[in-house]
C-alpha angles and dihedrals in degrees: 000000000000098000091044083050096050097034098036119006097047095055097044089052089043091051092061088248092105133034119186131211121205137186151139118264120165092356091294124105107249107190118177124189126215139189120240131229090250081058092069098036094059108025121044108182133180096253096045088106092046088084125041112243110259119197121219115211 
């Protein structure tokens, strides 16, 4: 998962595509990542209906 996180993950979320929550619930580090709205305005990719939109407050 490392490598995913540093080649992948980290980019997208510099780039302003991804954005990652991360937190501690029952002493384990939970971390979710999101798509931004800037994802959807400039890529528009086959499984993107596959998932319902979530906002993040």
């Amino acid at each position: 998962m490392a490598s995913f996180s540093s080649c992948v993950l980290r980019p997208l979320e510099w780039a302003g595509l991804l954005t990652e929550t991360r937190g501690v619930r029952d002493r384990k580090h939970v971390h979710h990542v999101f798509k931004t709205p800037l994802w959807r305005s400039a890529l528009k990719l086959d499984t993107d209906d596959m998932l319902r939109p979530v906002s993040i407050q």
